[in-house]
N, C-alpha and C positions, 0 to 999 in steps of 0.2 A: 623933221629931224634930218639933219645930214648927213647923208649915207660917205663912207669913205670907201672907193673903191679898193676891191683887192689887187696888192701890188702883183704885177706878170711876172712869170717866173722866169727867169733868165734865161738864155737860149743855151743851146749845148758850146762846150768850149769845142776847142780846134783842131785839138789835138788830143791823143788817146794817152790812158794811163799805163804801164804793165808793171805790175805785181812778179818779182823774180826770186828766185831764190832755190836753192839744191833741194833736191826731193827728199821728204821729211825733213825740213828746214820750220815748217809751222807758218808755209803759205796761203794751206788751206784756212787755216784759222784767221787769218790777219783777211781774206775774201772775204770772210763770213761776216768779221767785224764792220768791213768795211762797207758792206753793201745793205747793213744796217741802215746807213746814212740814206735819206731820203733823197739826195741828189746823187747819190753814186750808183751806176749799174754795172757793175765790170761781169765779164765773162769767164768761164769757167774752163781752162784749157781746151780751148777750141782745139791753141798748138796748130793754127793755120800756118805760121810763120817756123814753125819745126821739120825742115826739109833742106835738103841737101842746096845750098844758096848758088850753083851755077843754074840751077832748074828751074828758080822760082819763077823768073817769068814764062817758061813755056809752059806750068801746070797752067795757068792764070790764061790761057788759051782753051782752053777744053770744060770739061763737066766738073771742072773744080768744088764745087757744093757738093752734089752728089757724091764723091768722095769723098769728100770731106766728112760728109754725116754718115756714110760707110763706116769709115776707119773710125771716128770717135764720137758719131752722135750728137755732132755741139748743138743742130739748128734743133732736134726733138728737144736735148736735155733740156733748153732754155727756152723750148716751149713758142720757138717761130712756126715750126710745124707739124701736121699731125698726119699721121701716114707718109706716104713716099712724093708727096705734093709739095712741090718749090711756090704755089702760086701765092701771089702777094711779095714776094721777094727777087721779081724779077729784074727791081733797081741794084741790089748788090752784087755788085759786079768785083769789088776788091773786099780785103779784109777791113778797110776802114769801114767800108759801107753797112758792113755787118755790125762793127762795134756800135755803129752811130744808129742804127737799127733798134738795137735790142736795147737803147738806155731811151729811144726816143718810146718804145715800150712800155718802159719803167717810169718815163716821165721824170728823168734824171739829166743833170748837167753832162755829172763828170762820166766819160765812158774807156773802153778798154777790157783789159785780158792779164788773169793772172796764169801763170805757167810755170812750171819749175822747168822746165824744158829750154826755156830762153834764155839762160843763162849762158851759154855759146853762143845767143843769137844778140845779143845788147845792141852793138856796132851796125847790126842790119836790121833792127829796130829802128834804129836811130835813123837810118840812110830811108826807108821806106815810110816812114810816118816824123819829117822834120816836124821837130818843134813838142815830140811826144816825152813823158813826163816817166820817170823810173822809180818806184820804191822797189829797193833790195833789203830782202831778212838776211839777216844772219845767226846763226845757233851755233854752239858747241862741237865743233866734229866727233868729240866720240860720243854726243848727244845724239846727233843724225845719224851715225853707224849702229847705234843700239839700240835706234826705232828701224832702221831697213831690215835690221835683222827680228826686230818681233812683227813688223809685217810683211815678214816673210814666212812666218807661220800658217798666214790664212793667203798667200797672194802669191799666185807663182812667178806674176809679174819679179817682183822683190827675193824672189829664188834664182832669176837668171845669173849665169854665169858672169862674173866683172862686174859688180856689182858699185863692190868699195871702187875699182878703176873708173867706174864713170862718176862717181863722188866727187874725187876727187880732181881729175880735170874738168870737172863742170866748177868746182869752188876756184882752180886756177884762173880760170878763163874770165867768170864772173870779175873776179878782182881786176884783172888785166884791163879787161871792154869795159868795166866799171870808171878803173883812172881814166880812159883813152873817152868816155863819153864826160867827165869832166873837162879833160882837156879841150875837147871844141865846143865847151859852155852850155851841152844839156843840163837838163834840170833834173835832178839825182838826188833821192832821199834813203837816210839807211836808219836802218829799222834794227835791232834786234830783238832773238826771239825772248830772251831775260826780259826785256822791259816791255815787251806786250803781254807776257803773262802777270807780273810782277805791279806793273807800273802801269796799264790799261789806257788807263787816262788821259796821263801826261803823253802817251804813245800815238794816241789816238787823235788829238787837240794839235800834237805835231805839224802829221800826217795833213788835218785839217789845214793848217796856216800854210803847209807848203802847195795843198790843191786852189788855196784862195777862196774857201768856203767855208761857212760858219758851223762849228762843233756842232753835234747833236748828239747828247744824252743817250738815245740808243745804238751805241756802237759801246756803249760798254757791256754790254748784256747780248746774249745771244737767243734770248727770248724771241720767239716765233720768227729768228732768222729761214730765210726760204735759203734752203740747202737740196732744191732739187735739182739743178747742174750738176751738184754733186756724186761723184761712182757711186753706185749703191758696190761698194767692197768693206771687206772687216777690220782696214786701217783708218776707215772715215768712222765708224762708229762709235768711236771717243768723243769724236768732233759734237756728233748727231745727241749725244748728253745734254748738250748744252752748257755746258759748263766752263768757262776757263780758269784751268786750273795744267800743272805740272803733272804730266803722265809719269807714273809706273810706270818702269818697264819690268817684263816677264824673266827670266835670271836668265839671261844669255850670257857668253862672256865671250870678248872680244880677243881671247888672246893675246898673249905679250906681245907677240910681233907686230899685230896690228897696232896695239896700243900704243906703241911705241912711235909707232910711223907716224901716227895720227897726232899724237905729241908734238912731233917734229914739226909736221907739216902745218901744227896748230902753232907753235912759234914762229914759223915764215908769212904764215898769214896775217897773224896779230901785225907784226912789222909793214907789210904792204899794205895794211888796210884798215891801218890809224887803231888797231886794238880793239877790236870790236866784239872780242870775246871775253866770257866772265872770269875766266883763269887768267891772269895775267901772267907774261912769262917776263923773263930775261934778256937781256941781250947774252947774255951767256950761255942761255939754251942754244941744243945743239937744233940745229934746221938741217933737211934732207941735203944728202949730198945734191951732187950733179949730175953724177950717175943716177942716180937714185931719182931726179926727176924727171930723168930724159927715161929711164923706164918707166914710170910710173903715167908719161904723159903718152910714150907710143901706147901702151895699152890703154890709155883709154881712148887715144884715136881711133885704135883699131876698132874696140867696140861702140864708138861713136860710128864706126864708120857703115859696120854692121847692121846695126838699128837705119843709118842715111839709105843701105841700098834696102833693105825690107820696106822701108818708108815710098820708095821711088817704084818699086812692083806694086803700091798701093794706089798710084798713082794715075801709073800708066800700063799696068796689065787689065786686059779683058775681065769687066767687071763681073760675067758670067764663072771666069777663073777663082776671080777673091773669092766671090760667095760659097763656091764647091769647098775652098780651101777651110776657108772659116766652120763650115759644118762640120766637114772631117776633123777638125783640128777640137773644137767642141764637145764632137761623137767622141775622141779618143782621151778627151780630158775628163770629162763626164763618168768615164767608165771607171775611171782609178780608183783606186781603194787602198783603205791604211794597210802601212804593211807592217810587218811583222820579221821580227829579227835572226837573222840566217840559222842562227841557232836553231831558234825555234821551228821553221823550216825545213832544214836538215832531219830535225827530231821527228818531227811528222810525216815526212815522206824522204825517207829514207829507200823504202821498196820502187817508188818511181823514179828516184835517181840511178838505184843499181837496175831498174828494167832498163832505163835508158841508156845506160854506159854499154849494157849487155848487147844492146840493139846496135850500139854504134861500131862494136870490135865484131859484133857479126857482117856488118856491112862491110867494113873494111877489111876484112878478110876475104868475105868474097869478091870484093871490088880488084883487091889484087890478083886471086887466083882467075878472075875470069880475063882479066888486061886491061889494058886500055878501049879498047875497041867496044866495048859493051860500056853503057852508062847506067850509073845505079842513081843517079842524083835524085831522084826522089826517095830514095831509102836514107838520104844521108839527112832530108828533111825532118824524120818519123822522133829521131828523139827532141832535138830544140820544139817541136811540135806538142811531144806528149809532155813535157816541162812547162812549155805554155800554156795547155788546157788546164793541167793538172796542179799546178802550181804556181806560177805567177810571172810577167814578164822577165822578172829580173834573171829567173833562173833559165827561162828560155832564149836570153838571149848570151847566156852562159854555154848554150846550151850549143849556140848557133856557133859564136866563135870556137869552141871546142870541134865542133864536127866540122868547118871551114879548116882547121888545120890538119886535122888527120886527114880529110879529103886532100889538102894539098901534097902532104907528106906520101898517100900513098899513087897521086900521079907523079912527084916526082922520082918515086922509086918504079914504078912502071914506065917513063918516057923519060930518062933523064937528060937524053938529047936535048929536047926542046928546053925542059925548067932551067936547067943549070946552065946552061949554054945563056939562056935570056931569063933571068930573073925579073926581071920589068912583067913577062909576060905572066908567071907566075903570081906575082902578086893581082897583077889586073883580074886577073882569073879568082883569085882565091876573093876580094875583095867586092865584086860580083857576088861571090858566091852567099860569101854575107851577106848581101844587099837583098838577096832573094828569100834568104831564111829569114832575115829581120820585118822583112815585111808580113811573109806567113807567121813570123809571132807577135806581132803586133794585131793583128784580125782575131788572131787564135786568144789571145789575151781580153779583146773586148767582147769576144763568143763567151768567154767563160766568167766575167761578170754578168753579162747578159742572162747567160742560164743560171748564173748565183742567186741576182735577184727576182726570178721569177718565182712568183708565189704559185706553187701548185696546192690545189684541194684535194682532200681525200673524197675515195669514191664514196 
């Protein structure tokens, strides 16, 4: 009988994939789908390429891995290694090395990195990996505004401040770098997220015709998808269902003024970017002023720019530094606890607010009868102190700024030469002064979860 040999599998292409799109845009799911496919292994935001781009080649000098799996654990997630050991991986030397790494693993063609992060980065994508291949999602903006806000219930990540800001010049930028990489003839696919939940198939078969590989069946199912790159966080646990299907959201409401904005700016982007949303608008709708996007884009530069330098101390500060940082930062996230409404608060300790106020007009009283010349500064510590053991940070640091200004008040009515004369100096002082009590209620705050949670036994 004639045996027919099995055909070889075809060697890895040349060039890497990246998976873009705004965070809660439904990248993670279009990954999941995608690495279904037996020749596709993409990566799970490494975000190697998420750095402030005058820098990148001087990280690309130093312990860049090691950082790297510091800051986001790509090489553990994805299972290149196991403990604090690079060995075996002493050929990756760039970020290509790594893609083509982890698909030669999988025993896949297509390789790459999905990120919602990249969507600033398209242009330097494109310059750092010629010839490399882009699908971008797109979703509903008050679709993506009303999952940041219900994973922001379990994700403090998704609580920081500017949140909507960095939305929304990541979706400007995206459209921007997106024409500008049609322009010099990358290869560029747009995905939405309506027709991957909706339309699976035809979404997926796309997707397939433009990698130049043949559909496979299992990319419509998420049945026994490996989702271990994936955060173990409580925004992926939709995901981890298995199911594709159109999430709930929990009853947030976006308020009119946001809604509105998001309106607007969802008219300006349907127009730049062929329509690619399900509400279709107008030419009549009204689009963000000019004002209105020249603010809209400084802030989010700026907290773009915020996140680039936290990014660059991750980089190049003293790794002994990060790891202290990360613990304390951990130790003090760890401690928090639900809180409970001022009201209620108030109600209950009532007697520790008026012991505290008591403490604080005695110190201050004797602060002025004794002068300047005597320091009482640790008496001025006793109430923001007894707020924080006794009741919870928020009030001890009520607690701090309240005793930071009557201490200022009552040196500037003891020296008013110096205070009034130079206010700069006054403030620097009083602003210290905070500095010091905020930190003793910050200790005093996780002392007193500490002793909450200790289970004592009866004798």
């Amino acid at each position: 009988m004639l045996e027919i040999p099995e055909k070889p599998k075809s060697s890895l292409k040349t060039a890497p994939v990246f998976v873009v799109g705004p965070l809660r845009s439904g990248t993670s799911l279009l990954y999941a789908l995608l690495n279904q496919h037996p020749e596709i292994a993409l990566m799970y935001e490494c975000d190697v390429w998420n750095f402030p781009r005058m820098f990148s080649n001087l990280r690309f000098r130093g312990d860049w891995k090691a950082r790297l799996e510091f800051f986001s654990q790509p090489f553990s997630r994805h299972r290149l290694i196991y403990g604090d050991s690079f060995r075996g991986l002493e050929h990756v030397r760039t970020p290509h090395d790594l893609y083509k790494t982890f698909a030669e693993v999988r025993d896949a063609r297509v390789f790459g990195e999905k990120s919602p992060f990249y969507c600033t980065r398209l242009a330097h994508l494109a310059q750092n990996h010629p010839g490399a291949a882009f699908i971008l999602i797109w979703r509903e903006p008050l679709e993506v505004h009303r999952s940041i806000l219900d994973a922001a219930s379990g994700s403090y990540f998704f609580r920081r401040p500017g949140m909507l800001s960095r939305f929304i010049y990541a979706q400007e930028q995206m459209i921007r770098e997106g024409e500008q990489l049609k322009q010099t003839g990358a290869r560029v696919y747009h995905v939405t997220y309506d027709d991957l939940i909706d339309r699976t198939e035809v979404c997926c078969r796309g997707i397939c015709d433009f990698l130049e590989i043949e559909f496979d069946g299992k990319m419509l199912s998420l049945a026994g998808a490996d989702l271990s790159a994936v955060f173990r966080a409580p925004q992926h646990e939709y995901l981890r269902r298995g199911k594709i299907e159109r999430r709930e959201f929990s009853a947030h409401e976006d308020g009119p003024r946001i809604h509105r904005k998001l309106e607007r700016y969802r008219t300006r982007w349907n127009r730049l970017n062929g329509r690619k949303f399900r509400h279709r608008t107008d030419v009549s709708d009204p689009e963000p002023s000019l004002p209105e996007r020249m603010r809209d884009r400084l802030a989010g530069l700026i907290w773009y720019g915020f996140d680039g330098v936290k990014r660059l101390g991750f980089e190049f500060l003293p790794l002994p530094w990060l790891r202290t940082y990360r613990q304390i930062k951990s130790w003090f996230r760890n401690g928090q606890t639900e809180r409970t409404t001022l009201a209620e608060e108030l109600g209950g300790h009532k007697a520790t607010i008026l012991l505290s106020l008591a403490i604080l007009t005695g110190v201050a009283i004797a602060d002025h009868l004794t002068g300047p010349a005597v320091s009482l500064m640790a008496f001025y510590v006793i109430p923001p102190a007894i707020l924080a053991l006794i009741i919870n940070k928020r009030w001890g640091t009520a607690g701090a700024v309240i005793s930071t200004v009557v201490w200022a008040f009552v040196q500037n009515a003891d020296n008013p030469f110096i205070n009034r004369a130079h206010l700069g100096i006054m403030l620097w002082d009083g602003v210290m002064r905070f500095l010091v009590m905020q930190i003793i209620v910050l200790l005093l705050e996780r002392i007193r979860v500490e002793i909450k949670s200790e289970k004592f036994s009866g004798d």
